[in-house]
Backbone and ligand atoms as CSV (ligand in chain L), in Angstrom:
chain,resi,resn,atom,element,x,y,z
A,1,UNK,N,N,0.837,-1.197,0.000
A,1,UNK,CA,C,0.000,0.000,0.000
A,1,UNK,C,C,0.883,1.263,0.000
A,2,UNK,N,N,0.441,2.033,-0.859
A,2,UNK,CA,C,1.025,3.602,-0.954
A,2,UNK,C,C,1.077,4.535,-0.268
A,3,UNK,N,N,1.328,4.884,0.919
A,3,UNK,CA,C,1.536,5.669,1.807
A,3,UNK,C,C,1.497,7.348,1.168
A,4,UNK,N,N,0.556,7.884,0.742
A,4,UNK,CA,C,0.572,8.918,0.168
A,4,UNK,C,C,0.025,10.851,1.309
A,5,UNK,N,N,0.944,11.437,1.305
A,5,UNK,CA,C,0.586,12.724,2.075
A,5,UNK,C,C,0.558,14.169,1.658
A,6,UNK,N,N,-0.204,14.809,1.770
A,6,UNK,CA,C,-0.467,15.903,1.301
A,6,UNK,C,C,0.264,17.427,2.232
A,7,UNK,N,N,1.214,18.197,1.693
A,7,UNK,CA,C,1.503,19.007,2.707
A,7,UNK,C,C,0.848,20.175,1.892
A,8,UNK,N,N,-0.170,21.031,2.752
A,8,UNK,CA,C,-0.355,22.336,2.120
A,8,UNK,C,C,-0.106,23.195,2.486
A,9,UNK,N,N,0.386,24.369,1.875
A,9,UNK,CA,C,0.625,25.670,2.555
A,9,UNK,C,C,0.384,27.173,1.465
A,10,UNK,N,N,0.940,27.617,2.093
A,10,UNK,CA,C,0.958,28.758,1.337
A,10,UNK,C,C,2.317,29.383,0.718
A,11,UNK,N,N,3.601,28.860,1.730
A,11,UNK,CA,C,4.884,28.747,1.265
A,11,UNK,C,C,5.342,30.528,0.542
A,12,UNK,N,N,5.280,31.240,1.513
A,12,UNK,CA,C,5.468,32.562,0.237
A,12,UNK,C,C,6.321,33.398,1.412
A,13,UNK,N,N,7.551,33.167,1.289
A,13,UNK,CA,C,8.191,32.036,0.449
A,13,UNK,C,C,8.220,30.868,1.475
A,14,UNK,N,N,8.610,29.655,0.473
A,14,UNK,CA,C,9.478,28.359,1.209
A,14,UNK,C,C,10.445,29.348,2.436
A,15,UNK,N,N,10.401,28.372,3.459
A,15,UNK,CA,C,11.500,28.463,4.212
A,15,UNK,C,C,12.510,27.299,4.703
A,16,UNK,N,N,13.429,27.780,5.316
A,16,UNK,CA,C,14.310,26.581,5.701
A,16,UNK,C,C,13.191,25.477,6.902
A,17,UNK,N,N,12.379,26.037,7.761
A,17,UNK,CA,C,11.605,25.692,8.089
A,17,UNK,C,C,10.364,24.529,7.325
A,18,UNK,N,N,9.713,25.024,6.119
A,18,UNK,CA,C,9.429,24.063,5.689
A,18,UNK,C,C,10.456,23.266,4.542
A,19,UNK,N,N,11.288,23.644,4.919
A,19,UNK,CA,C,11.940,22.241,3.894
A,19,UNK,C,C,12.242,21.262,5.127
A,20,UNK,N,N,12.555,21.307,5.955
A,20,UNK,CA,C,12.655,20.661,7.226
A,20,UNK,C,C,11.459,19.652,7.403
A,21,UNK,N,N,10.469,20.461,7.248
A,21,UNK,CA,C,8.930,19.432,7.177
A,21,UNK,C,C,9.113,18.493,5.928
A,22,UNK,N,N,9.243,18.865,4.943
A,22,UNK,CA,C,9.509,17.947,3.861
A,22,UNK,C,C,9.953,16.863,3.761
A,23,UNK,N,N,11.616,17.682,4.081
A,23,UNK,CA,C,12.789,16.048,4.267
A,23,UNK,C,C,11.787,15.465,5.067
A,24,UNK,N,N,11.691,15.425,5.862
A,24,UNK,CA,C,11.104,14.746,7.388
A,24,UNK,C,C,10.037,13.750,7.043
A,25,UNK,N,N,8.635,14.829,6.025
A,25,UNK,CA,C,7.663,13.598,5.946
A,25,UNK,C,C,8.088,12.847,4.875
A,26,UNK,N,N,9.228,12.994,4.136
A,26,UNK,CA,C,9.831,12.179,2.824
A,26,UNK,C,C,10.147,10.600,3.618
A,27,UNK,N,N,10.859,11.091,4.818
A,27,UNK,CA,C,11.101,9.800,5.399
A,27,UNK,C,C,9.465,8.635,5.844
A,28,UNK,N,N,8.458,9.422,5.977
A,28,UNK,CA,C,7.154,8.787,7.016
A,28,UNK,C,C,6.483,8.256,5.879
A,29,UNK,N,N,6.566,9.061,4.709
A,29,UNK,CA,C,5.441,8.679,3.845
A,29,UNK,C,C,6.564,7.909,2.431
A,30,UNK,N,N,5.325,7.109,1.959
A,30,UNK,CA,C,5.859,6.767,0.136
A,30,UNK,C,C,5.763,7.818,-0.612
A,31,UNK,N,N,5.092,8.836,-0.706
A,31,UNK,CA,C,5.141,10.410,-1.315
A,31,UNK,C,C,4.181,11.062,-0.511
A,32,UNK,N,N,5.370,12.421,-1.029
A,32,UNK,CA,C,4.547,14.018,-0.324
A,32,UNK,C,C,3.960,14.848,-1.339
A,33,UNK,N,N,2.903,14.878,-1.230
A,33,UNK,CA,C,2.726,16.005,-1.992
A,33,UNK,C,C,2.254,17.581,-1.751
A,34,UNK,N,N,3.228,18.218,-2.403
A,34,UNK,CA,C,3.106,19.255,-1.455
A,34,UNK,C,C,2.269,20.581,-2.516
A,35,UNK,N,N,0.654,21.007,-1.435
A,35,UNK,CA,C,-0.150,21.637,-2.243
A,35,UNK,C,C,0.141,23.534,-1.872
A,36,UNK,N,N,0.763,23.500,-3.231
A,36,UNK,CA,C,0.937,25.495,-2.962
A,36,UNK,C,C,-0.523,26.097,-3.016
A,37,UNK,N,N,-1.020,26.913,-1.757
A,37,UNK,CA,C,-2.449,26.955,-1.985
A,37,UNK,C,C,-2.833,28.732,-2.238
A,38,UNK,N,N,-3.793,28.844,-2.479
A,38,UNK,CA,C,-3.794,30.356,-2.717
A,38,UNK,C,C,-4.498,30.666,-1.582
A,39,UNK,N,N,-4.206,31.099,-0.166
A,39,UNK,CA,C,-5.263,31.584,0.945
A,39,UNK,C,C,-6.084,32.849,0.481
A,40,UNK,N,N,-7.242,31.996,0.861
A,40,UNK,CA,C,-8.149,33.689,0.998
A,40,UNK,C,C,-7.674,34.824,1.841
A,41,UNK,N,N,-7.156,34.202,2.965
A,41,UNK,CA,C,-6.715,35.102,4.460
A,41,UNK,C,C,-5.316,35.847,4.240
A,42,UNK,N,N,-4.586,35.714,2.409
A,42,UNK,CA,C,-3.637,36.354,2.778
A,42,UNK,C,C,-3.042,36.988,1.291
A,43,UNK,N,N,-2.197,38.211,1.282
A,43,UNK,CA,C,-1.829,38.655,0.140
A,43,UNK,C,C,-0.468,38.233,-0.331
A,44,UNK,N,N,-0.352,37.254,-1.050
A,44,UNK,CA,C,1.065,36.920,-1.322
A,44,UNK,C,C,2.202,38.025,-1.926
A,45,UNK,N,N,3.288,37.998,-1.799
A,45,UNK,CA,C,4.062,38.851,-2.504
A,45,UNK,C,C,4.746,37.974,-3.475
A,46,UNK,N,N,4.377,36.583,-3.731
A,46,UNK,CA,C,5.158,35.732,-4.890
A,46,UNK,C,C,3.864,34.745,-5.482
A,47,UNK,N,N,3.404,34.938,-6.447
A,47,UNK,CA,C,2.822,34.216,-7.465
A,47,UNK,C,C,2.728,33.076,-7.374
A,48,UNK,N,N,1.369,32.372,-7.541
A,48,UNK,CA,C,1.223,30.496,-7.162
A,48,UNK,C,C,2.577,30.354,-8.384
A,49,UNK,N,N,2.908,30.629,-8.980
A,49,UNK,CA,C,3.626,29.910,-9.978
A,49,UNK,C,C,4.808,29.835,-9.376
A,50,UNK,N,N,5.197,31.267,-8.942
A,50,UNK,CA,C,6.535,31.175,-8.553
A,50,UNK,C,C,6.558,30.517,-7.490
A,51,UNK,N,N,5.909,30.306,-6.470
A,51,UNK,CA,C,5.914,29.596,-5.086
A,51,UNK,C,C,6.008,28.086,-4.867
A,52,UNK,N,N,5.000,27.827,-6.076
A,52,UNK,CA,C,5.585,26.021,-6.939
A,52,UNK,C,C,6.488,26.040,-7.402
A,53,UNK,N,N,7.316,26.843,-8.263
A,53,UNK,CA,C,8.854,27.027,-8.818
A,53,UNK,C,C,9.701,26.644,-7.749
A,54,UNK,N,N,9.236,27.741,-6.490
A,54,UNK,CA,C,10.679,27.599,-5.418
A,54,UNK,C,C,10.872,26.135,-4.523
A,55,UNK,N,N,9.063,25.692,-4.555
A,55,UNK,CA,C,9.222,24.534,-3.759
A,55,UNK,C,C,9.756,23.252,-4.765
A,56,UNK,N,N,9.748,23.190,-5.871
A,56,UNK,CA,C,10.077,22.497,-6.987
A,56,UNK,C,C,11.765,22.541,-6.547
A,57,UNK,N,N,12.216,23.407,-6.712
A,57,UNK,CA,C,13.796,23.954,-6.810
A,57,UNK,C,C,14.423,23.212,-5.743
A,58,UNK,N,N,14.023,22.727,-4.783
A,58,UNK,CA,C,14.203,22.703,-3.159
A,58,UNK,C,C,14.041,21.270,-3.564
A,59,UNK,N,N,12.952,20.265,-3.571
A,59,UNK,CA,C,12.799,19.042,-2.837
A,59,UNK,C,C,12.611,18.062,-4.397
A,60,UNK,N,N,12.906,16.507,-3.211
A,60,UNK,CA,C,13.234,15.791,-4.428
A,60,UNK,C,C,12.147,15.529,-5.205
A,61,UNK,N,N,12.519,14.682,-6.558
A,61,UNK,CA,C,11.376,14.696,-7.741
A,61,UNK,C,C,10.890,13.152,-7.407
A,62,UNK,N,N,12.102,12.678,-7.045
A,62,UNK,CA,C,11.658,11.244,-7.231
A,62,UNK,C,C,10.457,11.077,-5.773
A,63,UNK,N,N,10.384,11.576,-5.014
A,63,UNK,CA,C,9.134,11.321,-3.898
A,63,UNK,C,C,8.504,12.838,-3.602
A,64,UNK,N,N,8.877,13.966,-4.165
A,64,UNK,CA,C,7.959,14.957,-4.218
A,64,UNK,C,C,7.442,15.607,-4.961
A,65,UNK,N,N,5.876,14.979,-5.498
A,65,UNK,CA,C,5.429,16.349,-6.385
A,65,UNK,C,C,4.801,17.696,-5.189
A,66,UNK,N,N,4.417,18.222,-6.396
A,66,UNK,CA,C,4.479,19.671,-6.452
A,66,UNK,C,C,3.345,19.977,-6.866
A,67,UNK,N,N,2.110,20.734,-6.601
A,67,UNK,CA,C,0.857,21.119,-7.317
A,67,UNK,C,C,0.228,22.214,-6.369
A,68,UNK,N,N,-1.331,22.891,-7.446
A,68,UNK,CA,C,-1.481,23.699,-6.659
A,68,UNK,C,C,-2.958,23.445,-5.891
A,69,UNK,N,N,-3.786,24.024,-5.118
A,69,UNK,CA,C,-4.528,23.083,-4.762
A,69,UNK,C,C,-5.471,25.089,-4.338
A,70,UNK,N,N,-6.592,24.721,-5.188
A,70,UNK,CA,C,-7.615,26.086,-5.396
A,70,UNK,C,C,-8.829,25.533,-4.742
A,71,UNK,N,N,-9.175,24.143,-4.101
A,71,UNK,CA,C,-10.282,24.181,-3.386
A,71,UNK,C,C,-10.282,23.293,-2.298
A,72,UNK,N,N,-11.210,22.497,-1.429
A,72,UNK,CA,C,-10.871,22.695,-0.219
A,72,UNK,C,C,-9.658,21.312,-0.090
A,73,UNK,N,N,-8.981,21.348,0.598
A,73,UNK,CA,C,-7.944,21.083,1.117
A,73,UNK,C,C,-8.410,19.377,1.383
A,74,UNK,N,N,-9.556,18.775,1.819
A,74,UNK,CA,C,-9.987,17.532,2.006
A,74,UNK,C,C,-10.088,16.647,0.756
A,75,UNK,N,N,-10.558,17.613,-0.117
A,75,UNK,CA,C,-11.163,17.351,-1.792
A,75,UNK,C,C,-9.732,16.756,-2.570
A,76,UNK,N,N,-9.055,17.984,-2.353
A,76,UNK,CA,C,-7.948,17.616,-2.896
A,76,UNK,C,C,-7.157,16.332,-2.401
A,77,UNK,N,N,-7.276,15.793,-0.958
A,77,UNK,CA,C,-6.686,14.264,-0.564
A,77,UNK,C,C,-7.416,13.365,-0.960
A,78,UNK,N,N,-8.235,13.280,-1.043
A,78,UNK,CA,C,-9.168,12.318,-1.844
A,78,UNK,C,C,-8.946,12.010,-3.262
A,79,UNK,N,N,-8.694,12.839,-4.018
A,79,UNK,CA,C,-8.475,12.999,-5.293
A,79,UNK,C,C,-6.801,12.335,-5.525
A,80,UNK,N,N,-6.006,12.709,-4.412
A,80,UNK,CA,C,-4.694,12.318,-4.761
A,80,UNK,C,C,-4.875,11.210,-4.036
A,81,UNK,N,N,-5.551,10.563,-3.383
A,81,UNK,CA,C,-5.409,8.961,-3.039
A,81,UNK,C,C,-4.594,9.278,-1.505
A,82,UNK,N,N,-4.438,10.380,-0.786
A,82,UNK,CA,C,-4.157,10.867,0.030
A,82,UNK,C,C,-4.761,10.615,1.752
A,83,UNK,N,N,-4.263,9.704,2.160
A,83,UNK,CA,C,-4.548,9.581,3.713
A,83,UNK,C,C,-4.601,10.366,4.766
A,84,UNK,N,N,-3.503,11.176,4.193
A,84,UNK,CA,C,-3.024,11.999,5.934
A,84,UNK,C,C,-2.655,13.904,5.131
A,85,UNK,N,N,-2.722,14.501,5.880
A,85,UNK,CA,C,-2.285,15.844,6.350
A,85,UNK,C,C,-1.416,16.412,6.673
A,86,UNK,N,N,-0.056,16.644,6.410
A,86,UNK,CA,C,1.321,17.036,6.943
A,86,UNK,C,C,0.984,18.273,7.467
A,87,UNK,N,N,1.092,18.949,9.021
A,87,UNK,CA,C,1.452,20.259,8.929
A,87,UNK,C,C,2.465,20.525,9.987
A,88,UNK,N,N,3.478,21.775,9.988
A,88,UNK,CA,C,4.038,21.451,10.949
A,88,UNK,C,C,4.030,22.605,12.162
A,89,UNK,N,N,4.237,22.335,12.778
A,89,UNK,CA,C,3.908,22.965,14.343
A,89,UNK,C,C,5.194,23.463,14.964
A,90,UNK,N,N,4.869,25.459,15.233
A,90,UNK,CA,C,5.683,25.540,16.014
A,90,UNK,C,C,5.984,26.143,17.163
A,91,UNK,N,N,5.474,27.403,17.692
A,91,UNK,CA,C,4.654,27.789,18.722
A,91,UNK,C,C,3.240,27.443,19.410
A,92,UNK,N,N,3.161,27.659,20.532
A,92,UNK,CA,C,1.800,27.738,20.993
A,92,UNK,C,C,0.841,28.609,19.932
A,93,UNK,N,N,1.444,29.488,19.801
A,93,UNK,CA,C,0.265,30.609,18.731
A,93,UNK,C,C,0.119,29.517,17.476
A,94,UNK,N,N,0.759,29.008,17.075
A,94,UNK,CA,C,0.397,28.123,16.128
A,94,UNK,C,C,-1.227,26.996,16.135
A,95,UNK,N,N,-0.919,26.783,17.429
A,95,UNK,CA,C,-2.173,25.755,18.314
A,95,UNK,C,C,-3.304,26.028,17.508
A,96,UNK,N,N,-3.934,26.802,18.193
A,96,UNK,CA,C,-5.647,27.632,17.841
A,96,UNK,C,C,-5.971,27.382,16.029
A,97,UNK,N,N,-4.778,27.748,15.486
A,97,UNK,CA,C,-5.206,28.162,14.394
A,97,UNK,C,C,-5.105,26.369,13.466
A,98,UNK,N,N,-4.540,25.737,13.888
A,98,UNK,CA,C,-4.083,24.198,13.659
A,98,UNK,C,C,-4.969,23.354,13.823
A,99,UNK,N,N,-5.641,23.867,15.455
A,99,UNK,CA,C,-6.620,23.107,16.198
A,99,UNK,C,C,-8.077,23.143,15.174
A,100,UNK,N,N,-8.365,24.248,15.403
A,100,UNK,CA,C,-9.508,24.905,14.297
A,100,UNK,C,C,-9.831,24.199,12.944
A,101,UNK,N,N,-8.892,24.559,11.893
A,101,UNK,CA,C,-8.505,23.357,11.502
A,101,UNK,C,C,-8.996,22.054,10.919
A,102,UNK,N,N,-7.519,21.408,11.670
A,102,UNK,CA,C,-7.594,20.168,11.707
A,102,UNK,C,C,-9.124,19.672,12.272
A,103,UNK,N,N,-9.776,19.869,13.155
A,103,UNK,CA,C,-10.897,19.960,13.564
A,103,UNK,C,C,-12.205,19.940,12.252
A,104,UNK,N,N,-11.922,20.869,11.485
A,104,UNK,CA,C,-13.016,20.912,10.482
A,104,UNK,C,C,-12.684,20.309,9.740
A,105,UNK,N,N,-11.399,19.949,9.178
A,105,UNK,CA,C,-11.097,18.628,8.129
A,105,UNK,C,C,-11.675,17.599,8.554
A,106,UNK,N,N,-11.428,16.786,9.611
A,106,UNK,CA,C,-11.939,15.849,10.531
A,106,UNK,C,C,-13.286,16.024,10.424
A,107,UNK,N,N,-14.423,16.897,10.468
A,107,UNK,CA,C,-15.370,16.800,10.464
A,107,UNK,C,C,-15.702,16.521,8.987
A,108,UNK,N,N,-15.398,17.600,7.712
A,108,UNK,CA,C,-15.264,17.249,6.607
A,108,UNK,C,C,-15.127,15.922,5.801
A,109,UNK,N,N,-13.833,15.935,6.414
A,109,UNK,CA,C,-13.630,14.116,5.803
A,109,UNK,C,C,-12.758,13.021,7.032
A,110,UNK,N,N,-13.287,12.250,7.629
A,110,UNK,CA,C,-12.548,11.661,8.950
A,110,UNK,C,C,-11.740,10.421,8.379
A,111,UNK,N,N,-11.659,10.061,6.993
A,111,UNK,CA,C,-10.590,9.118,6.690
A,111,UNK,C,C,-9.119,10.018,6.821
A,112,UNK,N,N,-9.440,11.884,6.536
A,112,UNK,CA,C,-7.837,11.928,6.291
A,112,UNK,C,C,-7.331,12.255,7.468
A,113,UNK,N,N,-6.589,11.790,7.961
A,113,UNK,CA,C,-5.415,12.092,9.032
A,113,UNK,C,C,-4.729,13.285,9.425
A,114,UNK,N,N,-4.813,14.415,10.332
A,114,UNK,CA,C,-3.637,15.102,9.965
A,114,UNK,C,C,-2.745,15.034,11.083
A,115,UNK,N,N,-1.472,15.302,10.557
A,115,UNK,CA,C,0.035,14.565,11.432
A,115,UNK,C,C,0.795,15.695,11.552
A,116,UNK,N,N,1.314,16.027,12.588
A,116,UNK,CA,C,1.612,17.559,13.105
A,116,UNK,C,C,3.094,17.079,13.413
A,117,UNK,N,N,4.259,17.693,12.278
A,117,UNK,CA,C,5.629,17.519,13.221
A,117,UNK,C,C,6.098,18.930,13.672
A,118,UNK,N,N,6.720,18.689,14.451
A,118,UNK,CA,C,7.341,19.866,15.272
A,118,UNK,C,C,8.608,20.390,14.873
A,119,UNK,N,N,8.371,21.453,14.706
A,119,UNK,CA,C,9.498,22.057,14.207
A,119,UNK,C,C,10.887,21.692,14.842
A,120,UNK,N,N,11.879,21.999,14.220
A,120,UNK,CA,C,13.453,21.639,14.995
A,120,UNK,C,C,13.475,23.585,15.312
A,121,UNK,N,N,13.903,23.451,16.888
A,121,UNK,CA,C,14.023,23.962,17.491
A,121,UNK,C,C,14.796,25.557,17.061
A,122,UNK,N,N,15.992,25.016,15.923
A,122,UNK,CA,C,16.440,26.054,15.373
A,122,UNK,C,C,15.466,26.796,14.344
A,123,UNK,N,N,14.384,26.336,13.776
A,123,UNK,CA,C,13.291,27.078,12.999
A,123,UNK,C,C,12.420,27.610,13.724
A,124,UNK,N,N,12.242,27.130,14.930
A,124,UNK,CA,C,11.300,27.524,15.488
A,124,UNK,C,C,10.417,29.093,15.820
A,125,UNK,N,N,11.143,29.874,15.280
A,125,UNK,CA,C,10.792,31.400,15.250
A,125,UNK,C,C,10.555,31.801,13.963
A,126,UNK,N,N,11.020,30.799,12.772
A,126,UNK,CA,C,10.817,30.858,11.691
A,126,UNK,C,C,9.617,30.815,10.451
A,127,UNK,N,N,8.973,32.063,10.376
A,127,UNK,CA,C,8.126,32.089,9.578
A,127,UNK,C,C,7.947,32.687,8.458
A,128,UNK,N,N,7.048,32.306,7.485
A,128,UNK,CA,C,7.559,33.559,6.044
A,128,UNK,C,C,7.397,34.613,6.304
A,129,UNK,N,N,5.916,35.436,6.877
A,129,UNK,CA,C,5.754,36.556,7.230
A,129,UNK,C,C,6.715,37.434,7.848
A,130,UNK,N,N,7.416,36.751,8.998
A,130,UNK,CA,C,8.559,37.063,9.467
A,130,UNK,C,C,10.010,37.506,8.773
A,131,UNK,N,N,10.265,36.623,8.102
A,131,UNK,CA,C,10.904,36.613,7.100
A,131,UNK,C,C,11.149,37.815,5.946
A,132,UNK,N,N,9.677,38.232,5.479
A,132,UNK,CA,C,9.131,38.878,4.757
A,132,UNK,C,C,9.742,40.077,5.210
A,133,UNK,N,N,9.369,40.684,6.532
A,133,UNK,CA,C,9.405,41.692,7.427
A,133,UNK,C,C,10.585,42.217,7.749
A,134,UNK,N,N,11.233,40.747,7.687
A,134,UNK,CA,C,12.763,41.426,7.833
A,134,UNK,C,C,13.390,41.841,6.827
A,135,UNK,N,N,13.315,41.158,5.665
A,135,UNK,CA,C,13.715,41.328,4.179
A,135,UNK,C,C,13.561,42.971,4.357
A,136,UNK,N,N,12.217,42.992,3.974
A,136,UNK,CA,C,11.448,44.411,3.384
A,136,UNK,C,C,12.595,45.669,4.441
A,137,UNK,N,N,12.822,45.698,5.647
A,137,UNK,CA,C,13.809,46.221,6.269
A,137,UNK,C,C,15.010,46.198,5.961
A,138,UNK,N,N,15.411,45.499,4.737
A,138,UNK,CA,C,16.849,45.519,4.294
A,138,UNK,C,C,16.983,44.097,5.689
A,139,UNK,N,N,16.972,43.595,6.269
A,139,UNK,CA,C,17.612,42.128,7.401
A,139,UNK,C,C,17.875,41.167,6.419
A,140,UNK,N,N,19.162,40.320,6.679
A,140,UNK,CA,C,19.671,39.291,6.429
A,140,UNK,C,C,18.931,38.362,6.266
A,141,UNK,N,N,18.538,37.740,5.336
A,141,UNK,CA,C,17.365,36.325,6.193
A,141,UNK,C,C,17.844,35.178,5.419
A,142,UNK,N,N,19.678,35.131,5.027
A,142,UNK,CA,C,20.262,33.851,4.296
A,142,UNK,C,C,19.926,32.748,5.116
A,143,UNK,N,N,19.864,32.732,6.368
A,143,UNK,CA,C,19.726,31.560,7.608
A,143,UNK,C,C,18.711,30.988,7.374
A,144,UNK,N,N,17.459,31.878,7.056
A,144,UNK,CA,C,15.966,31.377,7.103
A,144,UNK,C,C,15.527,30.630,6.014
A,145,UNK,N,N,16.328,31.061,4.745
A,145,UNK,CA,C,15.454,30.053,3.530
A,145,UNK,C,C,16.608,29.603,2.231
A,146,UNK,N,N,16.422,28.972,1.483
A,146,UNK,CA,C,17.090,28.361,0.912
A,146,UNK,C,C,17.832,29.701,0.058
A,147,UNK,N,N,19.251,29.571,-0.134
A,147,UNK,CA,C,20.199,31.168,-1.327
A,147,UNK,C,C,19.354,31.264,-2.460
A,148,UNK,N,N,19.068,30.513,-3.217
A,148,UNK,CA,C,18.357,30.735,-4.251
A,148,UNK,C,C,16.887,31.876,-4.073
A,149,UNK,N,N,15.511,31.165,-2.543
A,149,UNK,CA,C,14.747,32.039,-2.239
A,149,UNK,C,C,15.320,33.071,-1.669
A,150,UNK,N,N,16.517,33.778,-1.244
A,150,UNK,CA,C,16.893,34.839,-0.560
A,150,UNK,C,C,17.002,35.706,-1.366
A,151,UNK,N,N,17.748,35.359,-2.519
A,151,UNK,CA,C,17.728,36.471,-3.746
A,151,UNK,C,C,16.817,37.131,-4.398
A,152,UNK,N,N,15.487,35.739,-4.583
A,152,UNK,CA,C,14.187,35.910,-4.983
A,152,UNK,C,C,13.532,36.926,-4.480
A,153,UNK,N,N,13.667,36.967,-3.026
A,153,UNK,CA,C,12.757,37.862,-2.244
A,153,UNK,C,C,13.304,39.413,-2.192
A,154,UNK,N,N,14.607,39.413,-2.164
A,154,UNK,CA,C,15.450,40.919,-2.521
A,154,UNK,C,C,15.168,41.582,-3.751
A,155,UNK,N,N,15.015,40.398,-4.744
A,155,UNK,CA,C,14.386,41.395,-5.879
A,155,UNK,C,C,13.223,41.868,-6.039
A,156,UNK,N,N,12.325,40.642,-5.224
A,156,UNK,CA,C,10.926,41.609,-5.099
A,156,UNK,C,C,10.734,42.349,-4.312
A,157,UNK,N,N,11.578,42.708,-3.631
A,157,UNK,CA,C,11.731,43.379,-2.104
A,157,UNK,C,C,11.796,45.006,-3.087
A,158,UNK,N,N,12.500,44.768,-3.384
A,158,UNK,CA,C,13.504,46.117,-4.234
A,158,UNK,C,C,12.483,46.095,-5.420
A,159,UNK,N,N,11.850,45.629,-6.163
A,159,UNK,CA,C,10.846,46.004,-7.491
A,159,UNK,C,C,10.062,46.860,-7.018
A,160,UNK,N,N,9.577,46.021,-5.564
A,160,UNK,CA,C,8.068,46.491,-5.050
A,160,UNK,C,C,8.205,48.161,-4.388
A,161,UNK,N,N,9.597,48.060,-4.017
A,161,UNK,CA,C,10.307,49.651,-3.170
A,161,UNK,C,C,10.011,50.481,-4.756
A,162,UNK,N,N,10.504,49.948,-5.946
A,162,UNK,CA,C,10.237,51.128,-6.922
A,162,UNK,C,C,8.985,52.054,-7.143
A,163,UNK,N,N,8.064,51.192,-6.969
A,163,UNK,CA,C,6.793,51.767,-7.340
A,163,UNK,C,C,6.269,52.474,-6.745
L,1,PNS,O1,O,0.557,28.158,5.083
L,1,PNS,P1,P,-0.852,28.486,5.489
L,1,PNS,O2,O,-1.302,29.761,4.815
L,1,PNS,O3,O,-1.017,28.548,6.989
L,1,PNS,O4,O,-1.780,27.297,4.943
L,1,PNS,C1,C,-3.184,27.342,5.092
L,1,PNS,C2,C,-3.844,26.246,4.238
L,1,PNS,C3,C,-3.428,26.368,2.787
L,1,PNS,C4,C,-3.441,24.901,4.772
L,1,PNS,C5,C,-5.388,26.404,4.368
L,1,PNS,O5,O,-5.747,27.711,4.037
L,1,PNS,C6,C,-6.146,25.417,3.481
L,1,PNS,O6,O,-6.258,24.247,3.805
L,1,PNS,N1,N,-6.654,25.907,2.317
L,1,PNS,C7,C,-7.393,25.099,1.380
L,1,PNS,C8,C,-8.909,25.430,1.456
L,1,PNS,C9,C,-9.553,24.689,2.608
L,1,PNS,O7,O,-9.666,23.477,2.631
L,1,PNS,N2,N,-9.989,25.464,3.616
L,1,PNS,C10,C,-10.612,24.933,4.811
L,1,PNS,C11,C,-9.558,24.589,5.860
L,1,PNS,S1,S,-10.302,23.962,7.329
């Protein structure tokens, strides 16, 4: 049997943080698939395209696709033959919004699973928004996400300062 998992996010950008989740459920599952999603709740500063680009760039081919996922989040595991739920957890503030949730998936659809790993301790403050915030301030944020997304985000950092 195919051990198949769905990680969704919003990823804008990838961080070293979720590539951490990745490797990780690469090991738990026979494939990840990881859904770049478009939130209602938020304004991206990088394009579903580009945000599948960066997570593409990052993780392996041979056990990770890559897709984007425009409706609800249950629909889409079903469709991919999908058991379980990757998300990963890293503050308490994280809780509520996880709990919530996971909670209505479960009510939604109770075959899919969702499996909460915990961040490694060194990500643990690590978020895109965060990230974002520091960028946009001119801050360093090579530590936080892969060289390739660091550059990415300086140039949109600096396009978006033109206008
Ligand atoms: O990285 P994010 O923005 O915290 O991820 C949120 C995401 C994409 C997991 C969530 O918005 C989602 O599942 N969207 C798909 C639509 C859906 O199923 N919504 C109901 C969730 S209970």
């Amino acid at each position: 049997m195919t051990r198949i998992a769905v990680y969704p996010g919003s990823f804008d950008p990838l961080t070293n943080g979720h590539l951490d989740i990745i490797q990780r459920s690469c090991a738990l599952f026979d494939k990840l698939i990881v859904a770049v999603a478009h939130n209602q709740r938020k304004q991206p500063l990088f394009s579903l395209e580009e945000r599948i680009a960066m997570v593409r760039s990052v993780s392996d081919p041979a056990k990770v696709e890559v897709d984007m996922i425009d409706g609800l989040l249950v629909d889409y595991a079903h469709t991919k033959g999908a058991s379980a739920v990757v998300r990963g957890l890293r503050a308490v503030a994280d809780f509520e919004y996880e709990f919530q949730m996971t909670l209505m998936n479960r009510r939604l659809a109770p075959d899919v699973e969702t499996v909460f790993l915990m961040t490694r301790d060194d990500h643990s403050f690590v978020s895109s928004s965060l990230v974002k915030e520091v960028a946009s301030f001119g801050g360093n944020v090579d530590e936080f996400v892969p060289p390739a997304i660091a550059a990415q985000l300086k140039a949109r950092i600096a396009e978006r300062a033109k206008k």
